[in-house]
Each structure stands twice: as C-alpha cells, then as structure tokens.
N, C-alpha and C positions, 0 to 999 in steps of 0.2 A: 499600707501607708498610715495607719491608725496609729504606729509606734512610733509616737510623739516626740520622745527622748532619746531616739535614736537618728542620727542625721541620716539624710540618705544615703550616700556612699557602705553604709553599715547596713541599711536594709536592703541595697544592692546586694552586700556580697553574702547576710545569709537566703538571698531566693535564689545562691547560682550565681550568681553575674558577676563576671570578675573587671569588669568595668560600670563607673559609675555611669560613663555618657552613652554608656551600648542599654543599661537599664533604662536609664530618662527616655532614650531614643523609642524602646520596647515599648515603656509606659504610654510615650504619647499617641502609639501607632495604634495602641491596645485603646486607650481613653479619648483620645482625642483633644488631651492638657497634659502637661507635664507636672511632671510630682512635685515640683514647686510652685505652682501654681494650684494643685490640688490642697496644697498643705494653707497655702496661703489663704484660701477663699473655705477651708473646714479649720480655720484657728490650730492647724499643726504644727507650727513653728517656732 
C-alpha cells in the first residue's frame, strides 16, 4: 500500500485480485482497517 500514485483498484489487480472490494475485504480481514483508511492515517492519498 506504499504505492502512493497508484489508486487502489490498480494495486488490487497487480497482487492478484481481480476485484477491488474482494482486495479491501482481504485487507481488512488481514489488518484489521481498510486500505483507505490505511492510506488515510499514513498520508497515502
């Protein structure tokens, strides 16, 4: 999620994920925030 200039949807589908809400879903299950949220609170946005 460091790849600042890249929106999510794009760093969704080069890890794999051919959906953005099945990545978000992953991410939060995995972190316990979702990657707008992560981006939000690490100035990724």
């Amino acid at each position: 999620m460091e790849l600042k200039s890249l929106p999510t949807k794009e760093i969704a589908f080069q890890l794999g994920f051919y959906s953005q809400n099945y990545f978000s879903r992953a991410f939060k299950n995995r972190y316990s925030f979702s990657p707008a949220h992560y981006r939000e609170h690490n100035n990724y946005s």
